[in-house]
C-alpha positions as CSV (number, residue, x, y, z in Angstrom):
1,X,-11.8,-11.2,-7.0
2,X,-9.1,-13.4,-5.6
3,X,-10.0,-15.3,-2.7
4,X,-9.3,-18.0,-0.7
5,X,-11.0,-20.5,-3.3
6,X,-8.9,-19.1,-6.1
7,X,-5.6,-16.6,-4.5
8,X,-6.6,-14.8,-1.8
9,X,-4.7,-15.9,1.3
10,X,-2.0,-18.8,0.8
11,X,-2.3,-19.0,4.4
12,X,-5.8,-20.5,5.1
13,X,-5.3,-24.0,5.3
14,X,-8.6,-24.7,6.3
15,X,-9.8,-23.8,2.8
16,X,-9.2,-24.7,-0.5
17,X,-5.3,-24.7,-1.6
18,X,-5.0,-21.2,-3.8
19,X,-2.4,-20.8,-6.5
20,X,0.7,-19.1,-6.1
21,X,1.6,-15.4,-7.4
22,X,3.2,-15.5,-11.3
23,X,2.2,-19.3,-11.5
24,X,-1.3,-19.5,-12.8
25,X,-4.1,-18.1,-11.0
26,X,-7.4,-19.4,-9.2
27,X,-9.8,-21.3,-11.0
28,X,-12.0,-17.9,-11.4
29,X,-9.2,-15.8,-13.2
30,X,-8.3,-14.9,-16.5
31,X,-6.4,-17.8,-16.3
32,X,-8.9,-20.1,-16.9
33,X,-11.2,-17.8,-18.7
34,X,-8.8,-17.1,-21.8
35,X,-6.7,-20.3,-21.6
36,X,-7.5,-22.7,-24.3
37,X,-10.2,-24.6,-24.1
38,X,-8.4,-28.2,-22.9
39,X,-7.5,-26.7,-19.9
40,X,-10.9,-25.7,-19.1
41,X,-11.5,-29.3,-18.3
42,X,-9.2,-29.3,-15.8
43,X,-11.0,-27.2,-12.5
44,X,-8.2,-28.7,-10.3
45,X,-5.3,-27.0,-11.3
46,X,-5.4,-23.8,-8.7
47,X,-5.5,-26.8,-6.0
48,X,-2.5,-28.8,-7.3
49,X,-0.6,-25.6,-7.9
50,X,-1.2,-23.9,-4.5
51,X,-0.7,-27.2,-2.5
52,X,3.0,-27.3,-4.6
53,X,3.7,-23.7,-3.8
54,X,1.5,-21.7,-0.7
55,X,4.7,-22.9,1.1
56,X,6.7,-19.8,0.3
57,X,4.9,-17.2,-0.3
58,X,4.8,-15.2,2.7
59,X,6.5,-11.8,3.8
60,X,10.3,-11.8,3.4
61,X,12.7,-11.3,5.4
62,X,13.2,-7.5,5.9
63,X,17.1,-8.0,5.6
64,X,16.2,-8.5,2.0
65,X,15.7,-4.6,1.7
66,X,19.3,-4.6,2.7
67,X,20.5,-7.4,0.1
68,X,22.5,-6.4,-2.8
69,X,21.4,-6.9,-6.2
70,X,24.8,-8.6,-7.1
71,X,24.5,-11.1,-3.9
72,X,24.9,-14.7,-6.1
73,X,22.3,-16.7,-4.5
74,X,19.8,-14.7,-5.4
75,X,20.5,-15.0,-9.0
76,X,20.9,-18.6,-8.4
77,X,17.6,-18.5,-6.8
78,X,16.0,-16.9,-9.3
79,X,16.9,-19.2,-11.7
80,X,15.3,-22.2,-10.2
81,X,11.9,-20.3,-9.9
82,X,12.2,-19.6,-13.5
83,X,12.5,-23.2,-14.4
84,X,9.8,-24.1,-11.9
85,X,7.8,-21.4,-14.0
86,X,8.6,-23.5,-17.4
87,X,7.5,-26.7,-16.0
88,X,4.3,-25.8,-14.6
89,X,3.3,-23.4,-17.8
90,X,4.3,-26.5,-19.7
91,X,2.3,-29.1,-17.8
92,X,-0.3,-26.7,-18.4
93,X,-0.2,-26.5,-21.8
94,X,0.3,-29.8,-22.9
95,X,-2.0,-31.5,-20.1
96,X,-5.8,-32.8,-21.3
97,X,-7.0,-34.0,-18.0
98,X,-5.8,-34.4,-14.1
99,X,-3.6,-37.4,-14.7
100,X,-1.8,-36.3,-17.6
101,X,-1.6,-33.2,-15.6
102,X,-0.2,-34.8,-12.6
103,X,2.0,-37.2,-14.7
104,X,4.0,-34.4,-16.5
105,X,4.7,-32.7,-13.1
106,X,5.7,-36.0,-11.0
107,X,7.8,-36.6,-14.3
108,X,9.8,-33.0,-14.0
109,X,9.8,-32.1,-10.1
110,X,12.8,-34.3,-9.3
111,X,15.0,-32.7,-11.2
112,X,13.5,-29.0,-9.7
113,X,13.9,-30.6,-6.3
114,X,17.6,-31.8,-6.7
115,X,18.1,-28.1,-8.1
116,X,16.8,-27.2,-4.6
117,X,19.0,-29.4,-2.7
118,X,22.1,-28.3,-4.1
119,X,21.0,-24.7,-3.6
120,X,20.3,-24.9,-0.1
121,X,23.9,-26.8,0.5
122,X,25.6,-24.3,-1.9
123,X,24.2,-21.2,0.0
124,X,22.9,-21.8,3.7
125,X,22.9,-18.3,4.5
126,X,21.4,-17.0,1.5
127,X,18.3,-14.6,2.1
128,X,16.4,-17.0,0.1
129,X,17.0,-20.2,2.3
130,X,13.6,-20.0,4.1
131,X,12.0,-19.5,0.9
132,X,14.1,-22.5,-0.9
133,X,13.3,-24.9,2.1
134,X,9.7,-24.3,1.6
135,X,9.7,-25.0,-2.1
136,X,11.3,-28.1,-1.3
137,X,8.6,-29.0,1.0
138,X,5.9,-28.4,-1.6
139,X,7.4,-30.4,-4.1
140,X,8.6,-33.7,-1.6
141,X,4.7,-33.6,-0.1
142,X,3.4,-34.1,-4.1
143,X,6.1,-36.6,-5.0
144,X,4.9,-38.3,-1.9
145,X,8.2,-38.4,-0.4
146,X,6.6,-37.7,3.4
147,X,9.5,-38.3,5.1
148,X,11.9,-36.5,3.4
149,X,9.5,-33.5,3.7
150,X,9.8,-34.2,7.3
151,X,13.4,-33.8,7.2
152,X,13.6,-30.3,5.4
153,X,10.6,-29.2,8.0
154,X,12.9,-29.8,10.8
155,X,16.0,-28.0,9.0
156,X,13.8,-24.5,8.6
157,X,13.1,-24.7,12.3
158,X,16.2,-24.8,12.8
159,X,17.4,-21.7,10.7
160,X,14.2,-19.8,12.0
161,X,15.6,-17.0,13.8
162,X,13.1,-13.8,13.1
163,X,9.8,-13.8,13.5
164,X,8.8,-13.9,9.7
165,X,10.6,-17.1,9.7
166,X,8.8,-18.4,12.4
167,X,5.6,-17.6,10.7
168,X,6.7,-19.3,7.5
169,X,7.5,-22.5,9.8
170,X,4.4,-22.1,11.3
171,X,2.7,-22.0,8.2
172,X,4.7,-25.0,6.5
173,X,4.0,-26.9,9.8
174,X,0.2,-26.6,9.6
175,X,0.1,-27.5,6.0
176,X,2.4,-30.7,6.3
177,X,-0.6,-31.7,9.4
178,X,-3.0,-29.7,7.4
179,X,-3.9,-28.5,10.6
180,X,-4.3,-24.8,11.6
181,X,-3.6,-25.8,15.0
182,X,-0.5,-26.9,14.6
183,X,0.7,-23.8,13.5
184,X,-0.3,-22.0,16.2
185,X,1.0,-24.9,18.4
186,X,4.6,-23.8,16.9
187,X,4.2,-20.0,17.5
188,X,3.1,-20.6,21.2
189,X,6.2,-22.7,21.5
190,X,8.0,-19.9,20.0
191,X,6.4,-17.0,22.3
192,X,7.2,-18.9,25.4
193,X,11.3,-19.2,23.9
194,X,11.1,-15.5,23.4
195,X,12.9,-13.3,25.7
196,X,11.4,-9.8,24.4
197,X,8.2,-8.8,25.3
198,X,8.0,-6.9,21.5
199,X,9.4,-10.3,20.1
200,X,6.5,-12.0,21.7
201,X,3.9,-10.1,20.7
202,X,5.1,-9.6,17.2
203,X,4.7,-13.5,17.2
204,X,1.6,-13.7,18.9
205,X,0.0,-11.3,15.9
206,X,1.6,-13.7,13.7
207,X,-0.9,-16.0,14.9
208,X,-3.5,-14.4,13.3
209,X,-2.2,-15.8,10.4
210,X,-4.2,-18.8,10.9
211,X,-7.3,-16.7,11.3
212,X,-10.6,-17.1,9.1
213,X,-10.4,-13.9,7.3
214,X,-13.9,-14.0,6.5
215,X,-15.1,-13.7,10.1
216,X,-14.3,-9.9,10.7
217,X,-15.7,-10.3,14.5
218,X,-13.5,-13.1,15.4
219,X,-10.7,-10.9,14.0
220,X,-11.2,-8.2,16.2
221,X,-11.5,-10.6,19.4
222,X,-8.1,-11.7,18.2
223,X,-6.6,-7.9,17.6
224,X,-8.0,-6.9,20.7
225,X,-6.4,-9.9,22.9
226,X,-2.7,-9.0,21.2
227,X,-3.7,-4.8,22.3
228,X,-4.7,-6.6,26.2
229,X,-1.9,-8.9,26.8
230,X,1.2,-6.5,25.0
231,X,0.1,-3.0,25.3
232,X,2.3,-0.8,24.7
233,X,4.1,-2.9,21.9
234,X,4.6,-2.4,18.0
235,X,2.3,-5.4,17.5
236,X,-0.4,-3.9,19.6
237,X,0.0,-0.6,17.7
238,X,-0.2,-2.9,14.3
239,X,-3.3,-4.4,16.1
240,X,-5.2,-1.5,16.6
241,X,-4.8,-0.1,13.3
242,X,-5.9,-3.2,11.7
243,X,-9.4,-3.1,13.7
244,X,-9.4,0.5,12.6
245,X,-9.5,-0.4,8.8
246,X,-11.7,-3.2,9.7
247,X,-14.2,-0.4,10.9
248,X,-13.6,2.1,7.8
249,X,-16.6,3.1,6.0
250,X,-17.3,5.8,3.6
251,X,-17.5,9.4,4.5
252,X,-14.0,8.3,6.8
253,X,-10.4,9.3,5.9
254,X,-8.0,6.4,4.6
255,X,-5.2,5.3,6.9
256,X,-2.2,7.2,7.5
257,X,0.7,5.1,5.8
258,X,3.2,8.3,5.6
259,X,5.8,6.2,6.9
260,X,5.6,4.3,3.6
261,X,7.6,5.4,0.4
262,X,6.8,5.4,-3.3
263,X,9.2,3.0,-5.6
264,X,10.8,6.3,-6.1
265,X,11.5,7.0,-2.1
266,X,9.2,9.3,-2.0
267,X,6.9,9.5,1.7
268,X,3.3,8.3,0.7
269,X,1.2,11.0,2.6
270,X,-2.9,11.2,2.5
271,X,-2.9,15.3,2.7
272,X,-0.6,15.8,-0.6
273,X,-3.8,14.4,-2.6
274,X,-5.8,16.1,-1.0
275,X,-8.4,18.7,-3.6
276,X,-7.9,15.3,-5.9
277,X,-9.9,11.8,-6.3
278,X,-7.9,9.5,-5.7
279,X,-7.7,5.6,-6.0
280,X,-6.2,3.0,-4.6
281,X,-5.5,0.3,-5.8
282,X,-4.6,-2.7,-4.3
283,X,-3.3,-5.4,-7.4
284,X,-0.7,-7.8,-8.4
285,X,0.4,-8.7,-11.7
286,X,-0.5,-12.4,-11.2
287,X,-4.4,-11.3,-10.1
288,X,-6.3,-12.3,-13.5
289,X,-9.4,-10.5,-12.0
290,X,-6.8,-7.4,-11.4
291,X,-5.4,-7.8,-14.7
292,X,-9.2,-8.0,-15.7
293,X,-10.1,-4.8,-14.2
294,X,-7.1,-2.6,-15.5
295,X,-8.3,-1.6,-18.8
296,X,-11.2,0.2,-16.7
297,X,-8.4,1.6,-14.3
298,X,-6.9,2.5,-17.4
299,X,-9.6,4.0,-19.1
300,X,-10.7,6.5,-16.0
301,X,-7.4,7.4,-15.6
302,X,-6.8,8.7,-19.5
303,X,-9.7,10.4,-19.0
304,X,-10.0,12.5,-15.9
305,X,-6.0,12.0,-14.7
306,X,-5.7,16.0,-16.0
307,X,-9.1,17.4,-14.5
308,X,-7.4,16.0,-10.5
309,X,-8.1,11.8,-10.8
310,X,-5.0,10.2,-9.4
311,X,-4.0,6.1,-8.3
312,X,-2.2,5.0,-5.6
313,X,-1.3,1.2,-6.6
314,X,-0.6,-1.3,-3.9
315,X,1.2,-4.1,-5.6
316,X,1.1,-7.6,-4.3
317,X,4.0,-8.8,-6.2
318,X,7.2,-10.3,-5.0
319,X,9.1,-10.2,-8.1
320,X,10.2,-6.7,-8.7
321,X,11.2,-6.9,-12.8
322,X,7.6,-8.8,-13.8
323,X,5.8,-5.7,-11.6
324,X,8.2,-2.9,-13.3
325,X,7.9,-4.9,-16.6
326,X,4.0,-5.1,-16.5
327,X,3.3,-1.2,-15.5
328,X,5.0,0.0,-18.1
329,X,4.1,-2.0,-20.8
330,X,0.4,-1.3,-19.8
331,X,1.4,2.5,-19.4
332,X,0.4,2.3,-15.5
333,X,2.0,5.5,-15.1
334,X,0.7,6.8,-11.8
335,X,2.5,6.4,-8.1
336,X,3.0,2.9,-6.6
337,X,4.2,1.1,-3.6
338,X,5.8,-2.1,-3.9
339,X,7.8,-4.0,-0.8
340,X,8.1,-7.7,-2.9
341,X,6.3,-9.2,0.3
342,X,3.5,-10.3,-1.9
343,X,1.1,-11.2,0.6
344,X,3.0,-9.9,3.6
345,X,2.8,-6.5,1.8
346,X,3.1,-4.2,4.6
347,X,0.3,-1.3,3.6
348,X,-2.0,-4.6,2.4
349,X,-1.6,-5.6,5.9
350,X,-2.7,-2.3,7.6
351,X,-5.4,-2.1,5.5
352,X,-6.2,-5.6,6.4
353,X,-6.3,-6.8,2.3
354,X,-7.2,-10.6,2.3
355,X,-8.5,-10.5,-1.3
356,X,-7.8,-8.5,-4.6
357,X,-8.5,-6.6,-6.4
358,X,-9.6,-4.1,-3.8
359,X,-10.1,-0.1,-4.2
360,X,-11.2,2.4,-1.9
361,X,-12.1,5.7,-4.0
362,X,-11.2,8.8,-1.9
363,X,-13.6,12.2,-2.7
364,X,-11.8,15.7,-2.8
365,X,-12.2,16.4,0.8
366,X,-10.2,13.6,1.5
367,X,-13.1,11.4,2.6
368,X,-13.8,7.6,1.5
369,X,-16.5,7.7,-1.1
370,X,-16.7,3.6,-1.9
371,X,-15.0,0.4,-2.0
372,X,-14.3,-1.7,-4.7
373,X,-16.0,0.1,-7.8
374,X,-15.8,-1.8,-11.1
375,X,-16.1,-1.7,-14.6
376,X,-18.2,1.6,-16.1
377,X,-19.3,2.2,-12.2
378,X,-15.9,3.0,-11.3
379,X,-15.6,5.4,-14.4
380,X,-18.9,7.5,-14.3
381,X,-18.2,7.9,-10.5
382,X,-14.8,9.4,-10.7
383,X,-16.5,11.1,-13.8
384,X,-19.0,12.6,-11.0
385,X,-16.5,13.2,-8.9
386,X,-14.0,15.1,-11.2
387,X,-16.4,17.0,-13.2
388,X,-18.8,18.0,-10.1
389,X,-16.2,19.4,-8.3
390,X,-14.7,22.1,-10.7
């Protein structure tokens, strides 16, 4: 499973840096398991890597459902995070220990930072600015250039304008004072600026950010505070039906996310499976522990897909071509939802996700039968569960 000591949440930064999505995974992935056997020597990588890149991986902007395909920047964007890509998977393979590690990167990131630069001058109203400014800030903290890092910090606060900006300044604050606090220091400067009561609570849940994601009762006290001080608000709404996933447990129905589509527009509703199993399947591409699991996914779905087994998957992804490149080529052909949020993913945050791969396995009558099956258990149940019903 990714967690926070491999990938779970890039935004606990009172734990262990994880790795970023598509870049190499934790130090418990496939990544390390199948690499070769150099880079087994080297159990700091998922640090290094996450502490470059947690920056910008939050929830984008939702203007970027809006954004057309053929917008520049976003090509030109793109393009950088490919060459990041290159660098990092050739550090990795040519590295033998940290410092040669360390040495190839320090030796290549200048060049990826001036790339940066130029973008963010060329394009300061791209969707991808936020996202570019936090890159930058990764890479000037690990060259060391403090300062400069500084600098950029102060330009995203000032191009922060909705609230998952803020939350990616807040989150690029309390890394650069690796500092939770400070994070939350910016947001409550940021709800007392707000003028909307729906503004400020959207930003006070955004707090929650910073929460330990392991503590499920200090969660709660947190939801329930948001639901007490702005009832009546989409936050508080948001906030209650986190607790309520919090509190699932088998033999309860799944959440109602029919107000979510399909990647082919289609209105994800709970009753059209029902007199089927169901899974679902929350996964990313860049999960080596999801990747891990799939061939068992796989497997049950070949199966007992034509006697009523059926998967919902939940992607975590941001990049839309390496999720539609990866489902087919594995022949993933069931229904999925993917919003390129990656850990922002809106159905992930209902369901209160901080860790993949997670599965809740939904009975014929529309009730939860477990969580998180694996491997031949997953497989004999929906066997159980196909076969004894018909």
């Amino acid at each position: 499973m990714q967690t926070s000591s491999g990938q779970e949440r890039v935004l606990d930064v009172k734990g262990p840096f994880p790795s970023p999505p598509g870049l190499g995974p934790g130090k418990n992935s496939a990544f390390f398991q199948t690499g070769s056997k150099k880079m087994k020597k080297i159990p700091f990588l998922a640090a290094a890597l996450g502490l470059l890149f947690a920056l910008p991986l939050q929830a984008q902007p939702k203007a970027l459902k809006k954004v057309k395909a053929q917008d520049p920047s976003i090509k030109a964007f793109e393009k950088i995070m490919k060459e990041k890509n290159r660098i990092i998977m050739g550090a990795r393979s040519k590295a033998t220990d940290r410092a040669s590690f360390y040495k190839i990167l320090k030796e290549e990131f200048p060049k990826l930072d001036k790339a940066l630069a130029d973008f963010i001058g060329k394009y300061p109203k791209s969707p991808k600015l936020m996202t570019a400014l936090s890159e930058r800030i990764g890479l000037l903290g690990f060259l060391g250039k403090k300062d400069e890092a500084a600098k950029v910090l102060e330009t995203m606060k000032a191009c922060a304008k909705s609230v998952e900006d803020y939350k990616t300044v807040a989150i690029a604050v309390a890394r650069q004072n690796r500092n939770a606090e400070a994070g939350k220091a910016y947001l409550d400067g940021a709800i007392k600026k707000a003028k909307s009561k729906e503004t400020k609570a959207s930003l006070a849940l955004a707090k929650g950010i910073f929460e330990n994601s392991r503590d499920k009762e200090a969660q709660k006290a947190f939801l329930k505070d948001i639901i007490k001080k702005y009832p009546g608000t989409k936050a508080a709404k948001l906030a209650q039906t986190k607790i309520k996933a919090m509190n699932l447990q088998e033999g309860m129905e799944p959440l109602d996310i029919s107000s979510f589509k399909d990647i082919h527009g289609k209105p994800i509703r709970m009753k059209d499976y029902k007199g089927k199993v169901l899974l679902i399947d929350f996964w990313a591409t860049w999960c080596g522990p999801c990747m891990g699991e799939l061939p068992n996914v796989l497997e049950a779905y070949k199966k007992y897909h034509k006697k009523g087994f059926e998967i919902l998957g939940i992607s975590f992804d941001s990049d839309r071509k390496s999720f539609e490149k990866v489902i087919k080529e594995k022949g993933m052909t069931w229904r999925h939802y993917f919003d390129g949020k990656g850990w922002g993913n809106e159905i992930g945050s209902l369901y209160n996700v901080h860790a993949i791969p997670h599965t809740i396995l939904v009975g014929r009558d529309g009730k939860i039968v477990a969580f998180n099956l694996r491997g031949e258990r997953l497989i004999e149940t929906v066997r159980e569960l196909v076969e004894g019903k018909d």
